[in-house]
C-alpha positions as CSV (number, residue, x, y, z in Angstrom):
1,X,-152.3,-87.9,215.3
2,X,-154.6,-85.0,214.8
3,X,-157.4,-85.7,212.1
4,X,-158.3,-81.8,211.8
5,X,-157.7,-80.9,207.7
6,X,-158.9,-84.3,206.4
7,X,-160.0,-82.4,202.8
8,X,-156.0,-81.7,202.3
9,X,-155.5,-85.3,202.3
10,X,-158.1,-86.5,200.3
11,X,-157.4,-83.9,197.5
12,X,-153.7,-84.4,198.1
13,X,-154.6,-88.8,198.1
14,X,-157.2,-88.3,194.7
15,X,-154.8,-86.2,193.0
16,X,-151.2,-88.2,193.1
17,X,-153.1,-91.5,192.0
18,X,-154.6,-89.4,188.9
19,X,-151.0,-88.4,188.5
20,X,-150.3,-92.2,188.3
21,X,-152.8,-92.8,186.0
22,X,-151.8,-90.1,183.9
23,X,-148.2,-90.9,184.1
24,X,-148.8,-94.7,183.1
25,X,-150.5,-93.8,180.1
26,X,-148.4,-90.6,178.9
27,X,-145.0,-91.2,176.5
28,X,-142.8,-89.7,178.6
29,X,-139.0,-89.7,178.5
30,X,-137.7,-93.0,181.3
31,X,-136.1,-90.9,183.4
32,X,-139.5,-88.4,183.9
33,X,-141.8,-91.4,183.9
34,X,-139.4,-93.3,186.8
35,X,-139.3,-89.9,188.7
36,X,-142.6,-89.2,188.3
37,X,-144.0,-92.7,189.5
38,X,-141.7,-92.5,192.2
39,X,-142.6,-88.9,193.8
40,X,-146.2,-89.7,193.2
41,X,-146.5,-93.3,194.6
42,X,-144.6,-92.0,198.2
43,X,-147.0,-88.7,197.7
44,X,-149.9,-91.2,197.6
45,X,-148.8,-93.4,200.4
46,X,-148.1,-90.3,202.6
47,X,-151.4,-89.1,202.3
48,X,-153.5,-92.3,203.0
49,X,-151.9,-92.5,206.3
50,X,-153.8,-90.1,208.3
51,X,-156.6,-91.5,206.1
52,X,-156.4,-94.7,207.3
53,X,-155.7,-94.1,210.9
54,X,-159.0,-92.0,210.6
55,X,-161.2,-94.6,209.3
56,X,-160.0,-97.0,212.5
57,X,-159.6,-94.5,214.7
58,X,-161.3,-97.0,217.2
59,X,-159.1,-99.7,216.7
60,X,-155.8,-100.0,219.0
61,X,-152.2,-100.0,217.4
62,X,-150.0,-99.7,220.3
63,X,-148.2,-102.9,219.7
64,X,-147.7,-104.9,216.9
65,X,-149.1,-108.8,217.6
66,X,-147.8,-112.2,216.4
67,X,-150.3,-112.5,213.7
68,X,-149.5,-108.7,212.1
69,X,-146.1,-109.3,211.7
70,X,-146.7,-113.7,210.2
71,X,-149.3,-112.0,207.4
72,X,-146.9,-109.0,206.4
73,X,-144.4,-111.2,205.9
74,X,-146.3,-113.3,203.9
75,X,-147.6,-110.8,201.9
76,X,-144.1,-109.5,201.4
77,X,-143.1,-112.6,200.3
78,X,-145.7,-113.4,198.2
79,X,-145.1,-110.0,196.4
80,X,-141.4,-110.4,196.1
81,X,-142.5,-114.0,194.5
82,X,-144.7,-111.7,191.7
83,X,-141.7,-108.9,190.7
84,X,-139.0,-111.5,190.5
85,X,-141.2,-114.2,187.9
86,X,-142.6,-110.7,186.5
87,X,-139.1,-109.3,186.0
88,X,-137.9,-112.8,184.5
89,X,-140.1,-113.3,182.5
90,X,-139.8,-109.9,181.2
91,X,-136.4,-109.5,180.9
92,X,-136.2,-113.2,179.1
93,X,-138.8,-112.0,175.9
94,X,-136.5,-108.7,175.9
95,X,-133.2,-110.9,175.3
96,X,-134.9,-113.5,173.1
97,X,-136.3,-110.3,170.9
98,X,-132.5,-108.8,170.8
99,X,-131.3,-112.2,169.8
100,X,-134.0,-112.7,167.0
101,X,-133.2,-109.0,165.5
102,X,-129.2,-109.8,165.6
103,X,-130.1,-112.9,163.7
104,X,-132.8,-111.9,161.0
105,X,-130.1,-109.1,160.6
106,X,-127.2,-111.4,160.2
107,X,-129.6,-113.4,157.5
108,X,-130.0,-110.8,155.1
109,X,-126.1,-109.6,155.9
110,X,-125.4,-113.1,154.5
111,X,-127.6,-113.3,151.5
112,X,-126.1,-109.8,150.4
113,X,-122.7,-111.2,150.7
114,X,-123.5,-114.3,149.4
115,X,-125.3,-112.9,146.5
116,X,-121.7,-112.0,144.8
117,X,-121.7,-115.4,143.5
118,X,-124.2,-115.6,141.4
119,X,-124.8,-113.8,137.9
120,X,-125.4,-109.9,137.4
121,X,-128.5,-110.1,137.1
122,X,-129.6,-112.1,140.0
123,X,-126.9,-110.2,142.4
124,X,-128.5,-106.8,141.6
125,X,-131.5,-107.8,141.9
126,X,-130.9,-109.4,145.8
127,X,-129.1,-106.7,146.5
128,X,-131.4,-104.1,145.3
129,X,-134.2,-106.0,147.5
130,X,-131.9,-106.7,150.8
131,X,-131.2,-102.5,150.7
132,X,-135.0,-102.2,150.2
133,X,-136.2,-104.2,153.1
134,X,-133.1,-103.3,155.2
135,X,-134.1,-99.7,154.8
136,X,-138.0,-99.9,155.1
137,X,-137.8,-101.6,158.0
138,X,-135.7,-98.8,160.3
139,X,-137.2,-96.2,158.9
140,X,-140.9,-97.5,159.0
141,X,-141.4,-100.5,160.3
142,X,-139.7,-100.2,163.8
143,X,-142.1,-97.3,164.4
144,X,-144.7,-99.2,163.4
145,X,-143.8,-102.1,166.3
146,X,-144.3,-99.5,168.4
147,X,-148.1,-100.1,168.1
148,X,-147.9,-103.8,167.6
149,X,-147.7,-103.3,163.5
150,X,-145.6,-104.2,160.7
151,X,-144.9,-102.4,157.3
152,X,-146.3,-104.3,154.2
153,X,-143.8,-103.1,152.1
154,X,-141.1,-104.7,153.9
155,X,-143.1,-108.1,153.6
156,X,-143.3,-107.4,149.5
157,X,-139.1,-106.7,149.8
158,X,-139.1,-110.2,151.6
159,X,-142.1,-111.5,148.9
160,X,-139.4,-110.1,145.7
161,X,-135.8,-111.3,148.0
162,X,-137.7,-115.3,147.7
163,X,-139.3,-114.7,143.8
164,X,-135.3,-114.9,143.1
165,X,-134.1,-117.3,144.2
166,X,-137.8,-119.4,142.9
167,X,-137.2,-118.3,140.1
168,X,-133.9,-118.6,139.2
169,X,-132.4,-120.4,136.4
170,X,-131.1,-124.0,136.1
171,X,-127.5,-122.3,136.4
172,X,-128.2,-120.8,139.9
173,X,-129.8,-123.6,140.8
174,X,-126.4,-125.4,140.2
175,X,-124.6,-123.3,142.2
176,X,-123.1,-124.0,145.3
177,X,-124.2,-120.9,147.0
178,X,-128.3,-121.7,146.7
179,X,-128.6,-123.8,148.9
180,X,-127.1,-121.8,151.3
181,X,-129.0,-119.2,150.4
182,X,-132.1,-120.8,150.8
183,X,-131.3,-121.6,154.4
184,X,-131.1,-118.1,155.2
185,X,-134.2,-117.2,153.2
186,X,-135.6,-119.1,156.1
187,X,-133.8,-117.4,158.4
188,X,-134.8,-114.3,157.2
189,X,-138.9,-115.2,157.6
190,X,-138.6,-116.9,160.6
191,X,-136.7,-114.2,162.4
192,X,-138.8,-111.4,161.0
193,X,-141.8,-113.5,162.0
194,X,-140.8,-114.1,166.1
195,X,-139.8,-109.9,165.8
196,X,-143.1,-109.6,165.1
197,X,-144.5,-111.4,167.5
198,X,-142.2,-110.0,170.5
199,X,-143.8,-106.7,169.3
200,X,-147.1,-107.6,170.6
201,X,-146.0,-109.6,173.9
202,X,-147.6,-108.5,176.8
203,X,-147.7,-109.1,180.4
204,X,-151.2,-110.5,181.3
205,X,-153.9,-109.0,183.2
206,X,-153.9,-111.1,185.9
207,X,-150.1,-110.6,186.6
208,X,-150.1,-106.7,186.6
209,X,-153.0,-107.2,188.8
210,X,-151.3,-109.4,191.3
211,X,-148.8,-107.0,191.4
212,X,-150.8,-104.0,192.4
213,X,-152.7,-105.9,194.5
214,X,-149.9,-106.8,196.4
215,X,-148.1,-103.6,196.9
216,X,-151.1,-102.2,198.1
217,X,-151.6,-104.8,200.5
218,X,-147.8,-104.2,201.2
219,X,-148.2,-100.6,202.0
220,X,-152.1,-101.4,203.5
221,X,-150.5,-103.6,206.3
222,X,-147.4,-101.0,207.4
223,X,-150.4,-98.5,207.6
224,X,-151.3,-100.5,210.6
225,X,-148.5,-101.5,212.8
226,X,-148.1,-99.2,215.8
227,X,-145.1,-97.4,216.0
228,X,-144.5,-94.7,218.4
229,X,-143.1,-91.7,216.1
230,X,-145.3,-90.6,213.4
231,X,-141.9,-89.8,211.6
232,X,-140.8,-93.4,211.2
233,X,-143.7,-94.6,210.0
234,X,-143.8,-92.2,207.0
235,X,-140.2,-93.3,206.8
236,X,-141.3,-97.2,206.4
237,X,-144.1,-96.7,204.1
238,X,-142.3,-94.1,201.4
239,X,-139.4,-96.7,201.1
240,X,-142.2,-99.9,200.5
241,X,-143.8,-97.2,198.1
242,X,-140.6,-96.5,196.5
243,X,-139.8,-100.1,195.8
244,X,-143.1,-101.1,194.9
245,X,-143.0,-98.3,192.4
246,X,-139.8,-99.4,190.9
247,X,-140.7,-103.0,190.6
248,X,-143.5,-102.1,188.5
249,X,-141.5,-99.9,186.5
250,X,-139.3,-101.9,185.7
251,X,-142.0,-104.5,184.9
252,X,-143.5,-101.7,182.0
253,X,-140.2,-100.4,181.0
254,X,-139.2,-104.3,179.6
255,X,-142.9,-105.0,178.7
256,X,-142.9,-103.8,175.7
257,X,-139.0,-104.5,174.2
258,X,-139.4,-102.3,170.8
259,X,-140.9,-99.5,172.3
260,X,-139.6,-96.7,175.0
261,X,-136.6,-94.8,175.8
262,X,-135.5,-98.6,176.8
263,X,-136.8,-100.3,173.9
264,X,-134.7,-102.3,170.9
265,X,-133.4,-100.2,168.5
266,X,-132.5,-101.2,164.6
267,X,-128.9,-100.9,165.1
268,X,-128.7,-104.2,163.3
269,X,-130.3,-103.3,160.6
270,X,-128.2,-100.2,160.4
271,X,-124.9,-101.4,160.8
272,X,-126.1,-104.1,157.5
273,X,-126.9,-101.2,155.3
274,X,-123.7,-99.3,156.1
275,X,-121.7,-102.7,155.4
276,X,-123.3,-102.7,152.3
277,X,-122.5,-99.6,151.4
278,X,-118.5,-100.2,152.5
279,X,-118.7,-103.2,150.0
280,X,-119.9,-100.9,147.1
281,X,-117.3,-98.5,147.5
């Protein structure tokens, strides 16, 4: 390979990782940001090649030994090891998080419902505060996950649903129903409190870095196995680019399980408020 033109690859190397950078940190739709990290990472790849066959321009790749072939693969494998317990454990907050919003939805379903059995007084009153903290939390709260935040209103809604049942009467008390609706008063917190805390999960540090550290050492080691066509080479390393690429999309899509094109959405929630409203009617 010629190494005439070197500039064009360094500007063409420097610029697709900015891209990356940027693309990582920009709110983009998925489909633009999976394109987008896709086309750049095999850009970046592409580029390094003549790059690195310049800086050992000295060193002989005609053949591929023993040892280059035992270290790749153990590098492959160890990096295969990293997306699958990433992707896992990903995808396993993101299920537990859908599961806790079905349920803290269900909860205050129930109480509304359940609320029917009590006096006027007390039923308006739940009711009035279940359509409160139903409604605060689609319409502010679930943006506010988005930066790892809650709404306090919806924790005074929650605060006013448990002053009535505390402070109900010796009559409602009596009733059948309170108990019952104490148990998913609990619900209700406990839920809300897990949805919380899925909001600020993260993948650690060390993780992410294990996985970039391993795709590059991925792509570093195909960089150096002598092949004969320059063509096939390209070939080898834009398909390791383009699944390394997608692994740690996939990764940051799930990361983060109320935010994104991808995230949770308050369809829950929604679909309580309208059933209360089919009940009124």
């Amino acid at each position: 390979m010629r190494f005439h033109r070197l500039w064009v690859h360094w500007l063409l190397f420097l610029g697709s990782a900015l891209g990356l950078i940027l693309v990582k940190r920009a709110t983009l739709p998925l489909w633009a940001s999976c394109v987008l990290l896709v086309g750049l990472s095999v850009l970046l790849v592409n580029a390094g090649l003549p790059l690195a066959r310049y800086c050992v321009r000295n060193v002989a790749m005609t053949q591929n030994s023993a040892s280059q072939a035992a270290v790749f693969a153990m590098i492959g494998t160890v990096f295969a090891t990293l997306v699958a317990f990433a992707v896992v454990v990903v995808w396993e907050n993101y299920a537990d998080a859908e599961s806790t919003v079905a349920q803290e939805a269900n909860a205050l379903a129930d109480l509304e419902r359940m609320s029917r059995g009590f006096a006027v007084p007390v039923r308006r009153q739940v009711q009035e505060a279940s359509r409160t903290y139903a409604t605060i939390v689609i319409g502010d709260e679930w943006d506010a996950m988005t930066a790892s935040g809650a709404d306090p209103r919806a924790h005074a809604a929650l605060t006013e649903l448990w002053t009535v049942y505390t402070d109900m009467g010796p009559d409602g008390k009596a009733s059948p129903l309170y108990q019952p609706s104490i148990e998913r008063m609990n619900s209700l917190g406990d839920n809300r409190r897990l949805r919380l805390l899925a909001a600020r999960s993260e993948v650690p540090t060390v993780v992410w870095l294990m996985l970039y550290c391993g795709g590059v050492l991925s792509v570093v080691m195909v960089y150096f196995f002598g092949v004969r066509r320059d063509w096939v080479q390209r070939l080898v390393v834009s398909v390791l680019a383009t699944v390394v690429a997608l692994s740690v999309f996939l990764v940051a899509s799930l990361e983060k399980p109320f935010g994104g094109d991808a995230g949770i959405g308050p369809d829950a929630f929604e679909s309580v408020v309208a059933s209360m409203q089919n009940l009124e009617m």
